[in-house]
N, CA, C and O atoms as a MOPAC input file, in Angstrom:
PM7 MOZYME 1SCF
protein

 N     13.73100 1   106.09600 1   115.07300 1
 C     14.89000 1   106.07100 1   115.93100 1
 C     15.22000 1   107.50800 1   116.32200 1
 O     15.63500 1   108.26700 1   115.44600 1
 N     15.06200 1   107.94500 1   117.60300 1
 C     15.45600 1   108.97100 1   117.77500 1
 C     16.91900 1   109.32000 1   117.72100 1
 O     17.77000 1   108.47500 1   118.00200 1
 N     17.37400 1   111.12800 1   117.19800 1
 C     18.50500 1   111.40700 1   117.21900 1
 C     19.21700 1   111.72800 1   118.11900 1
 O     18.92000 1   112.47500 1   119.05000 1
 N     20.07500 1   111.27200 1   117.95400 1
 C     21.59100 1   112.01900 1   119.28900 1
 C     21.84400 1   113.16300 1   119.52000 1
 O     21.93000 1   113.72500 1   118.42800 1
 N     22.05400 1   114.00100 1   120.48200 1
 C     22.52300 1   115.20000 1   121.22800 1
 C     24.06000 1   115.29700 1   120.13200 1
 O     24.91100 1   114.41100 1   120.04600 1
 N     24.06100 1   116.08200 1   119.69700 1
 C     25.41500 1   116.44300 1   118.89000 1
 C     26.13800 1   117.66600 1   119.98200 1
 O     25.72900 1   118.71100 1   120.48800 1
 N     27.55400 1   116.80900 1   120.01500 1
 C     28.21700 1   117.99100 1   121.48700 1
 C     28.67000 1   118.47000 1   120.46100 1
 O     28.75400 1   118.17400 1   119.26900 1
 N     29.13000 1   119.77600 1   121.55100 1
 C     30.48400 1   120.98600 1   120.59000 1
 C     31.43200 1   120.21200 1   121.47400 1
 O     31.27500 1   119.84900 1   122.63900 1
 N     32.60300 1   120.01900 1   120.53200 1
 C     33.91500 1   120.06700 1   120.94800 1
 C     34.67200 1   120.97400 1   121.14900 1
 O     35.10300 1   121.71300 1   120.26400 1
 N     34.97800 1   121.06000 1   122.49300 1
 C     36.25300 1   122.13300 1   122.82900 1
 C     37.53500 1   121.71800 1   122.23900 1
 O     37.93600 1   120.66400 1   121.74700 1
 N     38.30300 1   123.43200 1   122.54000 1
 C     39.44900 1   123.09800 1   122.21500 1
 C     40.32700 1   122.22900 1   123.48400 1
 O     39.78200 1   121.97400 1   124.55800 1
 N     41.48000 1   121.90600 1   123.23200 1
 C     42.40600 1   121.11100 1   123.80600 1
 C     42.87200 1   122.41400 1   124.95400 1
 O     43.21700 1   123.56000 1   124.66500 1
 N     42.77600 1   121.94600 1   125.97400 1
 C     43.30300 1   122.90400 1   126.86200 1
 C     44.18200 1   122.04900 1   128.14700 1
 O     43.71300 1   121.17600 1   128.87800 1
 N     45.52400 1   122.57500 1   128.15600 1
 C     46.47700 1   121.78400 1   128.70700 1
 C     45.68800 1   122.31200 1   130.46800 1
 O     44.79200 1   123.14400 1   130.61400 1
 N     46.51400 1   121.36700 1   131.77300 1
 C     45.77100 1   121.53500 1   132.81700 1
 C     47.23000 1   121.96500 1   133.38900 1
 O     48.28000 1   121.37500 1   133.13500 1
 N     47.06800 1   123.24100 1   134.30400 1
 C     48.69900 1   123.67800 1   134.50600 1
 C     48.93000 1   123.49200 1   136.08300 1
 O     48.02600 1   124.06500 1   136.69200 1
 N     49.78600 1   122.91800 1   136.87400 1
 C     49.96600 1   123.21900 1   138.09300 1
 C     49.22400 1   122.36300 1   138.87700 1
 O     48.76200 1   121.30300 1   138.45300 1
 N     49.02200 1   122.96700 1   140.53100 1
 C     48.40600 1   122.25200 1   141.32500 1
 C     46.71700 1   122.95500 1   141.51500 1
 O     45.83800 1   122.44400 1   142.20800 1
 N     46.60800 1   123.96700 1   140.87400 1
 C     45.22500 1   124.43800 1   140.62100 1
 C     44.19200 1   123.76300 1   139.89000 1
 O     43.01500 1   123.69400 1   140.24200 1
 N     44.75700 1   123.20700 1   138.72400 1
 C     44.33000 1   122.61100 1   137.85500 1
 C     42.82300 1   123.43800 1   136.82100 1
 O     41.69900 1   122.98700 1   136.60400 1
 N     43.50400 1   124.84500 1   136.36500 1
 C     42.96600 1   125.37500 1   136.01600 1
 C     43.46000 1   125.38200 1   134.77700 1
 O     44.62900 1   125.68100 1   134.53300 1
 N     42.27000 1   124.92500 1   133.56200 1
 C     42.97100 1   124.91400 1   132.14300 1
 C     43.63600 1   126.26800 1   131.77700 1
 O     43.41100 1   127.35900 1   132.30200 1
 N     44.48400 1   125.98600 1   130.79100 1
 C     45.15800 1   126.63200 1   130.23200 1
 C     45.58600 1   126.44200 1   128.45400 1
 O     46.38700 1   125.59900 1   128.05100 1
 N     45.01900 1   127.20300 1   127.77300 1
 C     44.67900 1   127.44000 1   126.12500 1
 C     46.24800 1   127.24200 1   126.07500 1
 O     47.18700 1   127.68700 1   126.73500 1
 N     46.05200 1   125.91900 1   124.43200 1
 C     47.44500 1   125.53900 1   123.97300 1
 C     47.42100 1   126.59900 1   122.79500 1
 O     46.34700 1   127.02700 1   122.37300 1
 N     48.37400 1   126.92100 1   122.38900 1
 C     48.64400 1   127.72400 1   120.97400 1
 C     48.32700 1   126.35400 1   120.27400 1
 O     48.89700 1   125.27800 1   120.45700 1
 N     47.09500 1   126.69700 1   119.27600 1
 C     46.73300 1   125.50600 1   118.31500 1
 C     47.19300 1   126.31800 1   116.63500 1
 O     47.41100 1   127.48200 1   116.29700 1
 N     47.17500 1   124.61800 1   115.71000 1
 C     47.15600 1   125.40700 1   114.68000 1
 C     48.24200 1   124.58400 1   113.87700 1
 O     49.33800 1   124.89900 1   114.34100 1
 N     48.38200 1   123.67100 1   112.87600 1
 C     49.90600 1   123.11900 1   112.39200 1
 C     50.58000 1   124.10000 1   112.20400 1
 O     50.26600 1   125.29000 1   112.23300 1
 N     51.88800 1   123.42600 1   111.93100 1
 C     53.25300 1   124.20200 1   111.45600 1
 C     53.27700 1   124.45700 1   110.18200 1
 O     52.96900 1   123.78100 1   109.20000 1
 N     53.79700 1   125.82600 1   110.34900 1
 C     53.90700 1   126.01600 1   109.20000 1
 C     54.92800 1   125.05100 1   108.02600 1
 O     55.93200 1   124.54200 1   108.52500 1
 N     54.74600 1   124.87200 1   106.91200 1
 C     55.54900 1   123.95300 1   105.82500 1
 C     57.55800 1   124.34900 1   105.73500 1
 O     58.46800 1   123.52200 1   105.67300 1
 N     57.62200 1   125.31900 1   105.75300 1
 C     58.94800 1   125.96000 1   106.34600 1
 C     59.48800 1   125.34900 1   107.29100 1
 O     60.67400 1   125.04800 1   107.42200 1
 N     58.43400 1   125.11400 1   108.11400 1
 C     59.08000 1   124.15800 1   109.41100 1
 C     59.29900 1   122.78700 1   109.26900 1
 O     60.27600 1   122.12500 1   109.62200 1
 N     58.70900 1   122.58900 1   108.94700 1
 C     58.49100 1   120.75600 1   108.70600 1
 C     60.12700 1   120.67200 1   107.47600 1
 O     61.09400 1   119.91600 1   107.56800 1
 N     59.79200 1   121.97300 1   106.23600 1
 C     61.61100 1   121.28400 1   105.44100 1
 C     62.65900 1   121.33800 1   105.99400 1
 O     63.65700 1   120.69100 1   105.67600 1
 N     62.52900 1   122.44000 1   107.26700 1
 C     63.60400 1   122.59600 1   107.95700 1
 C     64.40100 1   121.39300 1   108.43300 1
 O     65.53900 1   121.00800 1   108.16400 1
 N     63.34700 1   120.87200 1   109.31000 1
 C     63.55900 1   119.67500 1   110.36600 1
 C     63.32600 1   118.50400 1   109.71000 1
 O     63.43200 1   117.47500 1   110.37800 1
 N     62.99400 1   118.40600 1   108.40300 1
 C     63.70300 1   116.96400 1   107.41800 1
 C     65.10600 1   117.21200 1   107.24700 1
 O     66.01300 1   116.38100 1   107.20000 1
 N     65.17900 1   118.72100 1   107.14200 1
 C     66.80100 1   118.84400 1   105.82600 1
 C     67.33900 1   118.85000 1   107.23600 1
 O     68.31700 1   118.14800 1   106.98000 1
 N     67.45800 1   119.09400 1   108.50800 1
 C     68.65900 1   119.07800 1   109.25200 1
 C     68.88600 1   117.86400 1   109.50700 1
 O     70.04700 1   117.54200 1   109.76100 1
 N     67.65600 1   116.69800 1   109.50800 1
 C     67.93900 1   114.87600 1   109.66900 1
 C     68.55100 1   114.77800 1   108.34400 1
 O     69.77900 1   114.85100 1   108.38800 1
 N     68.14800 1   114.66200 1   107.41200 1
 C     68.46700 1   114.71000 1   106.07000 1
 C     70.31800 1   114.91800 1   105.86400 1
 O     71.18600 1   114.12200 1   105.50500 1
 N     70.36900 1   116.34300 1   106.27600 1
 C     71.50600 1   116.67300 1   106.48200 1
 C     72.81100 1   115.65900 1   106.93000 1
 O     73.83000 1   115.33900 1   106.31900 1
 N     72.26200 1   115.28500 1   108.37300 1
 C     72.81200 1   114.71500 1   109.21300 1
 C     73.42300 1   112.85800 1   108.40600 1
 O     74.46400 1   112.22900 1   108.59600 1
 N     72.26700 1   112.56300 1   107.57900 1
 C     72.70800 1   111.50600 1   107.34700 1
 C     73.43700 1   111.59200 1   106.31200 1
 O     74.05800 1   110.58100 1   105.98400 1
 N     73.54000 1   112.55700 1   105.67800 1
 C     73.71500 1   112.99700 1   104.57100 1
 C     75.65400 1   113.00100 1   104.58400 1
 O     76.45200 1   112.63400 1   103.72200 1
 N     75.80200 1   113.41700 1   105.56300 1
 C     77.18000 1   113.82300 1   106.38000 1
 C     77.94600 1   112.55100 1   106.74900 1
 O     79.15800 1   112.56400 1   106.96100 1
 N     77.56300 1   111.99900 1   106.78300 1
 C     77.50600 1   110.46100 1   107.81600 1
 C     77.85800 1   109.05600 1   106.55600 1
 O     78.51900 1   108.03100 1   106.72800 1
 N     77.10600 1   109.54800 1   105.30300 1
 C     77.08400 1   108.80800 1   104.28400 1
 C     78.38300 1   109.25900 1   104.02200 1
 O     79.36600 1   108.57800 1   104.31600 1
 N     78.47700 1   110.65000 1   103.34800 1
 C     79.71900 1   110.94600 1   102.72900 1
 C     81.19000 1   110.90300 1   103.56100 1
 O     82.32700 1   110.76700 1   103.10900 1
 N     80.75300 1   111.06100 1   104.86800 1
 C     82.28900 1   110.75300 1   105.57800 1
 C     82.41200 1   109.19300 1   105.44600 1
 O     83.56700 1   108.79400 1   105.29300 1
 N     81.55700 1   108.37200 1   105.47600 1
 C     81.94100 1   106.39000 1   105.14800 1
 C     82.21500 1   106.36200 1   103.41000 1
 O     82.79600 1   105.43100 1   102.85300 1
 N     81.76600 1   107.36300 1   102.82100 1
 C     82.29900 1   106.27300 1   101.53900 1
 C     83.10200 1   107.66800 1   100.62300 1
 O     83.54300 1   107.39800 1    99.50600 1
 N     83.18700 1   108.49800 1   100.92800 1
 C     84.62500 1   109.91000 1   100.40300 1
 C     84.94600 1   110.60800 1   101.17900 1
 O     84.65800 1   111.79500 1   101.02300 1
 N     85.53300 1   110.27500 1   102.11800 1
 C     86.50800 1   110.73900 1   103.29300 1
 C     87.84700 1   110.56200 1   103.07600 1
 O     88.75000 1   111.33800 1   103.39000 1
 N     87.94300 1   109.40200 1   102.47100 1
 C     89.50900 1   109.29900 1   101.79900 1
 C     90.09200 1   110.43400 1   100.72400 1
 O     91.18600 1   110.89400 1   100.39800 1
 N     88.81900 1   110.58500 1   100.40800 1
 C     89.16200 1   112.29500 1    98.67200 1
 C     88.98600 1   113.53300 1    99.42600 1
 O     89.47800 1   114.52300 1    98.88500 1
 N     88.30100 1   113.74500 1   100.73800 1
 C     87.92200 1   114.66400 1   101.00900 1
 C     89.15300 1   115.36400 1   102.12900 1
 O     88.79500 1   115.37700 1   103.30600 1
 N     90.06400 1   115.73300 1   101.93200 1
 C     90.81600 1   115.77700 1   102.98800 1
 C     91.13700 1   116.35300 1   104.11500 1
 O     91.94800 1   116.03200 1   104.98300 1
 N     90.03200 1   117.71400 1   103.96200 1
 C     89.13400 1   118.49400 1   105.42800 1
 C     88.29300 1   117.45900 1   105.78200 1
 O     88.30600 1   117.59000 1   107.00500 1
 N     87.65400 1   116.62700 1   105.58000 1
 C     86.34400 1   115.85600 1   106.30900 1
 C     87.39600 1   114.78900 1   107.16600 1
 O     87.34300 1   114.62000 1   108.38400 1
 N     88.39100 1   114.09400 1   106.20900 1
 C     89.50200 1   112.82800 1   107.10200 1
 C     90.09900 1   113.22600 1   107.82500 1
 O     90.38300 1   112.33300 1   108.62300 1
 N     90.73400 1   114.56800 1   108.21000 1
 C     90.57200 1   115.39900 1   109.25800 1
 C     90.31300 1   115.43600 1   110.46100 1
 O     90.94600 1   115.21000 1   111.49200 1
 N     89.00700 1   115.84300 1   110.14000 1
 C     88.23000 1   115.63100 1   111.45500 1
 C     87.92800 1   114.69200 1   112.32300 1
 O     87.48700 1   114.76700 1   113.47000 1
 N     88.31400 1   113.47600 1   111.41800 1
 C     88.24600 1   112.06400 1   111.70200 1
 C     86.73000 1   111.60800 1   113.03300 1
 O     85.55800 1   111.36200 1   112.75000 1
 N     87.25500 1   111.63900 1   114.14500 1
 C     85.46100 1   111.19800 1   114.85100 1
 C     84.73500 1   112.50400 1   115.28300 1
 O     83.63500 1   112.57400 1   115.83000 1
 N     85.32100 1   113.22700 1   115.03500 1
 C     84.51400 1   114.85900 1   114.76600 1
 C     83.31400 1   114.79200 1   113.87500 1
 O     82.30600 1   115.43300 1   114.17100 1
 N     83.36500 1   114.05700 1   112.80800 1
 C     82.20000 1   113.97400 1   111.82600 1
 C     81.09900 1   113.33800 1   112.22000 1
 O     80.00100 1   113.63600 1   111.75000 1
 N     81.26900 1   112.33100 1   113.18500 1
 C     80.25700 1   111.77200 1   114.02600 1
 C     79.62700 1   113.09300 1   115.12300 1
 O     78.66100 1   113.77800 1   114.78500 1
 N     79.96000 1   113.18300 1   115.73300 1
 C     79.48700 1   114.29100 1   116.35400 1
 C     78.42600 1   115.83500 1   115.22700 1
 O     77.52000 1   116.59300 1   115.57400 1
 N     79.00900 1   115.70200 1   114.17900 1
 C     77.99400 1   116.62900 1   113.25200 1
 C     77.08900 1   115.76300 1   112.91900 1
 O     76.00300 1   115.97500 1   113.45700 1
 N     77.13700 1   114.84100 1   112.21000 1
 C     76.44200 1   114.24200 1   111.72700 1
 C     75.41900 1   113.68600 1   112.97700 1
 O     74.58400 1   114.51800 1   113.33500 1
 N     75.41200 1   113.32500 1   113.17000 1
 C     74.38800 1   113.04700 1   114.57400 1
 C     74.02600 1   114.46000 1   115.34400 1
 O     72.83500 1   114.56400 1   115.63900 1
 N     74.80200 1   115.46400 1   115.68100 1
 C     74.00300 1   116.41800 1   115.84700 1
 C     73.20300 1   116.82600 1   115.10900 1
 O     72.09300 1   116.99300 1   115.61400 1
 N     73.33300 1   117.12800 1   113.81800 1
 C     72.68200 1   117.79700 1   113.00600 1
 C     70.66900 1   116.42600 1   113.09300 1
 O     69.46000 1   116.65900 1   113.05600 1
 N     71.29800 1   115.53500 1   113.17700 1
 C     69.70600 1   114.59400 1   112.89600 1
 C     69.80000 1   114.78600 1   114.40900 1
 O     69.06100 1   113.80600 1   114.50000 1
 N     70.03100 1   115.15200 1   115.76700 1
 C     69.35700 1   115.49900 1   116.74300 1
 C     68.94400 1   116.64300 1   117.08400 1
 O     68.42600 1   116.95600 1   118.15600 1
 N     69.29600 1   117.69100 1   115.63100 1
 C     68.76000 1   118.84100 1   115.83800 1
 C     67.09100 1   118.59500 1   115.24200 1
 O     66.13400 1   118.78500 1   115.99300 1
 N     67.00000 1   118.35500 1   114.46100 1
 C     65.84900 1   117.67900 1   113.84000 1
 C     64.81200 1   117.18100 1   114.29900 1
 O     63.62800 1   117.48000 1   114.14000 1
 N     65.47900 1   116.13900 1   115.07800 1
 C     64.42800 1   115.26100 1   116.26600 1
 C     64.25600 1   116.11400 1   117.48100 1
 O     63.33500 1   115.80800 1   118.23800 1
 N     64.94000 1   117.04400 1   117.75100 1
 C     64.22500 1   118.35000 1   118.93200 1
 C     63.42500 1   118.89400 1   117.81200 1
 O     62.26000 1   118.92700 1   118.20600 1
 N     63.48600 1   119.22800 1   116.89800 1
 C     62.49700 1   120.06300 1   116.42700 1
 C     61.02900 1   119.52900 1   116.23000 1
 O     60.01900 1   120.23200 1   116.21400 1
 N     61.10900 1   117.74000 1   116.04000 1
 C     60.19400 1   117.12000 1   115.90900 1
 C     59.01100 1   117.20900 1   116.83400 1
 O     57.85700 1   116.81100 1   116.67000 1
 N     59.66200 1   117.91700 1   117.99500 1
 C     58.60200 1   117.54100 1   119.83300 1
 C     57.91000 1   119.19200 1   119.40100 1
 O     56.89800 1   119.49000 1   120.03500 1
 N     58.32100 1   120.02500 1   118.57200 1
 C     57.61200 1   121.37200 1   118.43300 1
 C     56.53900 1   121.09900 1   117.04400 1
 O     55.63500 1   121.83300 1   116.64500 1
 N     56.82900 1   120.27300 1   116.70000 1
 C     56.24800 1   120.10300 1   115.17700 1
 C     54.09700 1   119.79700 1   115.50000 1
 O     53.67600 1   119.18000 1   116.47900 1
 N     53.45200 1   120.23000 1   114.73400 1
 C     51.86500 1   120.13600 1   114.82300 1
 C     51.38200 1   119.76900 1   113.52200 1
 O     50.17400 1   119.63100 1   113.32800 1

């Protein structure tokens, strides 16, 4: 049985514009720093979200803020999920 032509694989090269002349992606995963970051700010977020529904009544800066805490708490896990679209 004869053998197969073994290709080289290129790298991934994005196609830019109306030229359509490739253009080299920065390759390479993220670094691990990145990745705890953008758990702990989702993390965070729910984290915030938990404790304002069940000790908000003891907490009496957080009852406060009353629908302010929604707004952190969900920012903070949509800071996360932007970070997710940079993540490799």
């Amino acid at each position: 049985m004869p053998k197969s032509k073994v290709r080289k694989k290129t790298d991934y090269s994005a196609v830019s514009g109306n030229n359509r002349t490739p253009v080299k992606v920065k390759g390479g995963p993220s670094p691990v720093w990145y990745v705890v970051i953008m758990l702990g700010f989702m993390l965070a977020g729910l984290a915030w979200l938990l404790v304002y529904y069940l000790a908000s009544d003891h907490i009496t800066w957080m009852a406060d803020l009353n629908a302010w805490n929604f707004l952190i708490g969900f920012g903070l896990m949509v800071i996360g999920l932007v970070m997710t679209m940079r993540w490799r």
